[in-house]
C-alpha positions as CSV (number, residue, x, y, z in Angstrom):
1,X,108.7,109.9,98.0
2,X,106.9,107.3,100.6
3,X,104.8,104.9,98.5
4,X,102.6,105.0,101.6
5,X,102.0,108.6,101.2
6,X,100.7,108.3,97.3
7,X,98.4,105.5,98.5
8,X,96.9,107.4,101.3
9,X,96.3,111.0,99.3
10,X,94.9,108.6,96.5
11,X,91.9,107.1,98.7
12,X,91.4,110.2,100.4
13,X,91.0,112.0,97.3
14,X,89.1,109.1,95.9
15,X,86.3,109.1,99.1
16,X,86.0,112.3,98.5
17,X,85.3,112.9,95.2
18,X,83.6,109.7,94.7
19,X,82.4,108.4,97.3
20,X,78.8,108.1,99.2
21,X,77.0,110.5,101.8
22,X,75.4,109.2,104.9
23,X,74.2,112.4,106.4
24,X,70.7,111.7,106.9
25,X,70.4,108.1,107.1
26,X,70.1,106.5,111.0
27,X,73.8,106.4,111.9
28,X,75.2,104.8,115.1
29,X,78.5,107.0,115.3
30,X,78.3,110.6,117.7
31,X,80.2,113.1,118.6
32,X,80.6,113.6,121.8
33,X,77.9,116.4,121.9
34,X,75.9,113.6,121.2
35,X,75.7,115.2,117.4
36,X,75.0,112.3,114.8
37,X,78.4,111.4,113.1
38,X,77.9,111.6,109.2
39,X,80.7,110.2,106.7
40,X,81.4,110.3,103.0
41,X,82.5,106.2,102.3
42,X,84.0,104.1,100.2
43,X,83.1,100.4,99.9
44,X,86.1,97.9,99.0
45,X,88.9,99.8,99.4
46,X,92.2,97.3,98.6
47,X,96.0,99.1,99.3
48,X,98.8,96.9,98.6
49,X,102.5,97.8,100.4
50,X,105.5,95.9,99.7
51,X,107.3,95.6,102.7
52,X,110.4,94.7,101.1
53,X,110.5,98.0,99.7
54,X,109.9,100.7,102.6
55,X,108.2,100.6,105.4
56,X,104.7,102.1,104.9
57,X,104.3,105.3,107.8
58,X,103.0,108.0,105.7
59,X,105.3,111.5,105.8
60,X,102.2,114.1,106.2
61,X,102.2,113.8,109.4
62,X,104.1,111.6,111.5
63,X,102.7,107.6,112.7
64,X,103.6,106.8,116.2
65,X,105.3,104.0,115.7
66,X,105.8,102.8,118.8
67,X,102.6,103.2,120.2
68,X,100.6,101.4,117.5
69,X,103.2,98.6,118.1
70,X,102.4,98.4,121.7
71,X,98.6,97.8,120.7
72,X,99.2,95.4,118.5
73,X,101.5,93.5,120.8
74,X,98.6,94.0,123.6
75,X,96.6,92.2,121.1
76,X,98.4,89.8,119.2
77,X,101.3,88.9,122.2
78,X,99.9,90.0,125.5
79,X,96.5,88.7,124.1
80,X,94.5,90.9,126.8
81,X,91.3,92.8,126.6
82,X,92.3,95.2,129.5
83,X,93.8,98.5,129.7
84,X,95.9,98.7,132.7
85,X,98.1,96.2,130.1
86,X,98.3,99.0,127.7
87,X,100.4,101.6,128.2
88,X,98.2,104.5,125.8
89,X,94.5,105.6,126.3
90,X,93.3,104.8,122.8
91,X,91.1,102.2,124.6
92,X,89.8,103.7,127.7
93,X,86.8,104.6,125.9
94,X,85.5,101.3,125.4
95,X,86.7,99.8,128.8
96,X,84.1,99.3,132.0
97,X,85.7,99.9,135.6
98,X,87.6,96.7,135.3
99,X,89.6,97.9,132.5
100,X,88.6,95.5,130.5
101,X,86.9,95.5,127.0
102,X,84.8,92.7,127.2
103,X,85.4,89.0,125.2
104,X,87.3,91.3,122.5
105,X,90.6,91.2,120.6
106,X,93.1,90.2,122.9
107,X,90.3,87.9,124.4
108,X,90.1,86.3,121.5
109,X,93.7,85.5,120.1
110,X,94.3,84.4,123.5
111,X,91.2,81.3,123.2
112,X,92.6,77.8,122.7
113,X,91.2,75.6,120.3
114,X,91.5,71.7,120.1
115,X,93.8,71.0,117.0
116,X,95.1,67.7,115.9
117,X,98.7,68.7,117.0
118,X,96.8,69.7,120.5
119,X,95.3,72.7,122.3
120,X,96.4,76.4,121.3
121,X,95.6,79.7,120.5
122,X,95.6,81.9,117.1
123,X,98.9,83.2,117.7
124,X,100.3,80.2,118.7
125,X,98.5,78.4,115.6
126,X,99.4,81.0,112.8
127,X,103.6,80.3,114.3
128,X,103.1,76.8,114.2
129,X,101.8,76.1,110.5
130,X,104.1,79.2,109.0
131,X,107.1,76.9,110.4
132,X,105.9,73.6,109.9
133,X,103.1,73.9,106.6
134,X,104.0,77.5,105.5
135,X,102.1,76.5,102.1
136,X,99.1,75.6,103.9
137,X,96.4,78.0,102.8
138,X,94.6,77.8,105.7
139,X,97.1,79.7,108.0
140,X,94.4,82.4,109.3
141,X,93.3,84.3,112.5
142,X,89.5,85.9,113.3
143,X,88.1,87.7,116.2
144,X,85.0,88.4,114.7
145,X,83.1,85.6,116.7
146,X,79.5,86.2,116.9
147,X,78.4,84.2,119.6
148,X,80.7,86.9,121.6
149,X,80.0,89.9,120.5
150,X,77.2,90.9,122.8
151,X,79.7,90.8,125.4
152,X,82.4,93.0,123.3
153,X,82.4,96.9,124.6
154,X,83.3,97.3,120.8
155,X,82.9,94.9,117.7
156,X,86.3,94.4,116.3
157,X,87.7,96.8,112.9
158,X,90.2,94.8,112.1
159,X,89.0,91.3,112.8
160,X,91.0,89.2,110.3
161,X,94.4,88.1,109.1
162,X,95.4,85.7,106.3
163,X,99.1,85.0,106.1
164,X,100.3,83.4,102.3
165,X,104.2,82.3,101.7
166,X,105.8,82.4,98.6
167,X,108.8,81.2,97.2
168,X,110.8,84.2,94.9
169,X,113.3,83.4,92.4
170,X,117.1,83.8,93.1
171,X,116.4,83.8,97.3
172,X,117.0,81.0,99.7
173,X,114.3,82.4,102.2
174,X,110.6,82.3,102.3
175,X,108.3,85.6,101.4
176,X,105.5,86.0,104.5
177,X,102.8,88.1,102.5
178,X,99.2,88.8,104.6
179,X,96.1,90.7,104.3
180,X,94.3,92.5,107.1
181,X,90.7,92.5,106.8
182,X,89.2,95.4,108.1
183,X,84.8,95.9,108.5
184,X,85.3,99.7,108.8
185,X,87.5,101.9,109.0
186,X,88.4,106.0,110.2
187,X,90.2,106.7,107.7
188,X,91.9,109.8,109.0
189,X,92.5,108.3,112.3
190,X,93.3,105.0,112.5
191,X,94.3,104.5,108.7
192,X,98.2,104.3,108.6
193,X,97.9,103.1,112.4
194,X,96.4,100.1,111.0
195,X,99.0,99.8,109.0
196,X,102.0,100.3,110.6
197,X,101.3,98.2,113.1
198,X,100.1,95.1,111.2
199,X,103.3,96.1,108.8
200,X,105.6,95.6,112.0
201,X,103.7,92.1,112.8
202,X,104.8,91.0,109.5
203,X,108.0,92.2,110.3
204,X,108.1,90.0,113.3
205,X,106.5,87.0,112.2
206,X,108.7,86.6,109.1
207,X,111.6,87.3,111.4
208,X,110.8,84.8,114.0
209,X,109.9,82.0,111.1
210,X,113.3,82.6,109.2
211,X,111.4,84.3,106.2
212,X,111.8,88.1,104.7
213,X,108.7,90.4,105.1
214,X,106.4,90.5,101.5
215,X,103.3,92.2,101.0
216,X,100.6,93.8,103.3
217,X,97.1,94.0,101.7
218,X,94.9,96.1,103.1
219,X,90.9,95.3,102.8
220,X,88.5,98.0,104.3
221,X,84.7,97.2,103.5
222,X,83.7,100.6,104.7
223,X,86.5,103.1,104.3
224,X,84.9,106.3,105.2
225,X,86.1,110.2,106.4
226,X,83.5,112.0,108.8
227,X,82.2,115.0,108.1
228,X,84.0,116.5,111.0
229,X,87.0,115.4,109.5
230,X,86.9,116.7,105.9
231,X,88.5,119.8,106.3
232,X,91.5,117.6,108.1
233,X,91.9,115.5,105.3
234,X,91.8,118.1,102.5
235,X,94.5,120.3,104.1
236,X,96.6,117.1,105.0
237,X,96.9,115.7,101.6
238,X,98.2,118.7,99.9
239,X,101.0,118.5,102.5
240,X,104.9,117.8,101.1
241,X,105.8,114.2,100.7
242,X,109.2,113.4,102.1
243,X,110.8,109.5,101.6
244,X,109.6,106.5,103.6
245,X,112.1,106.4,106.6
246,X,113.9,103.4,107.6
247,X,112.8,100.4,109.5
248,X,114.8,98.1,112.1
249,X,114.1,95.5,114.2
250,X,116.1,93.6,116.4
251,X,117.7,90.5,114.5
252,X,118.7,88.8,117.8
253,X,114.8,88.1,118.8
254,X,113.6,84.7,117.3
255,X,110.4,84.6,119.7
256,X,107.9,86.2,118.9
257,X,106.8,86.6,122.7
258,X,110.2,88.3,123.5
259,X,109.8,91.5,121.4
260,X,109.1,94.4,123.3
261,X,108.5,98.3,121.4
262,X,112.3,98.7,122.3
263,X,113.5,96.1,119.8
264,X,112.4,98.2,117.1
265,X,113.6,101.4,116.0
266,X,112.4,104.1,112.9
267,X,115.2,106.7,111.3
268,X,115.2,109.4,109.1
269,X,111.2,109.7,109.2
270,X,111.0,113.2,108.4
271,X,107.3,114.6,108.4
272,X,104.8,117.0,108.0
273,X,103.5,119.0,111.1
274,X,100.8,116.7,113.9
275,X,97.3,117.3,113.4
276,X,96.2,117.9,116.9
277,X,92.9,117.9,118.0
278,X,91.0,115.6,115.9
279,X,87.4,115.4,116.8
280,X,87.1,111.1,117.9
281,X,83.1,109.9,116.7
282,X,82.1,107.3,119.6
């Protein structure tokens, strides 16, 4: 069965028999009756994948792979902050009548800083020191930038990535491991997105840096379910668990700007039913 499955029913379980209650307390979360959004939470939640073992979509229901790739991308290669560059609608809450999001995200991968090699961006820094110092411990990215953030429609989730290379025993290549750092998360609906799509920039990054894909850790400060949600999660994690489905992307890309959601493809994912409907706190 999917490793990414027994992780996710494990938390899930785990915030809700052990976790804390914030109904009550002043909350900045609604719903969109403009009820107060209440959560049970977790604090320091750490899930590890191997991404030389499976790829980590969960099989209760099924990850849209593609479309969580086309965020990312949007963020990480497009570096925008506006939504007439993204081809879903997860953002169009957060977006004024510009499109835009405000000095967020894509915003800020897209800065340039002054290095001692010269002017660039995160991206552009991360690809640089992974091919020319990939022992460095230094090779990082963060959008949480605070002198922006009063002009950010949304403070960033996941603000942080720290990429770490190893050297296994018996292979010629590099391992690119990372860790995603994450302030808070909705668990039931943005968990395994997170994932996937930070699982696929591995992907990418090792494949574009002539490495082989490692470990994704996963770091949520605040893991939390909402109320609304706990019914959700309780049916969905009794579901059947089928095996992690296969993962390709195209070997004939070696720039990371050239990918595009058709150079990667995901077979034999067999899943659990959608869960339709889910109630979005704002």
């Amino acid at each position: 069965m999917s490793l990414a499955d027994k992780i996710f029913v494990d938390m899930c379980r785990d915030i809700l028999e052990n976790g804390t209650s914030t109904e009550g307390e002043k909350v900045r979360p609604h719903w969109e009756d403009g009820t107060s959004a209440y959560t049970i939470k977790k604090f320091g939640v750490v899930n590890r994948y191997d991404l030389s073992k499976e790829f980590p979509a969960i099989t209760l229901r099924k990850t849209a792979i593609k479309t969580c790739t086309e965020e990312m991308l949007w963020i990480w290669q497009r570096k925008s902050n506006n939504i007439h560059d993204l081809k879903s609608t997860v953002w169009d809450e957060w977006a004024d009548e510009t499109g835009s999001i405000g000095k967020a995200y894509g915003y800020q991968m897209g800065v340039k800083h002054q290095y001692k090699e010269g002017m660039m961006d995160q991206v552009d820094r991360v690809i640089y020191d992974l091919k020319n110092n990939p022992f460095s411990r230094r090779i990082m990215t963060n959008i949480y930038v605070h002198q922006d953030l009063h002009e950010m429609h949304l403070y960033p989730c996941a603000y942080s990535m720290t990429f770490n290379v190893t050297q296994k025993k018996g292979e010629d290549k590099l391992t690119l491991n990372a860790i995603l750092n994450q302030r808070s998360q909705d668990i039931l609906t943005a968990n395994n997105w997170n994932v996937c799509q930070y699982a696929v920039l591995v992907h990418m990054l090792a494949q574009v840096c002539d490495m082989n894909p490692g470990e994704l850790v996963h770091v949520i400060a605040d893991a939390h379910i909402y109320d609304r949600h706990i019914p959700v999660v309780k049916e969905l994690i009794q579901r059947e668990q089928y095996p992690a489905p296969k993962f390709w992307l195209n070997p004939e890309i070696k720039d990371f700007y050239q990918f595009t959601t058709d150079d990667i493809k995901i077979t034999d994912y067999v899943t659990g039913p959608q869960v339709k409907d889910i109630p979005v706190a704002i």
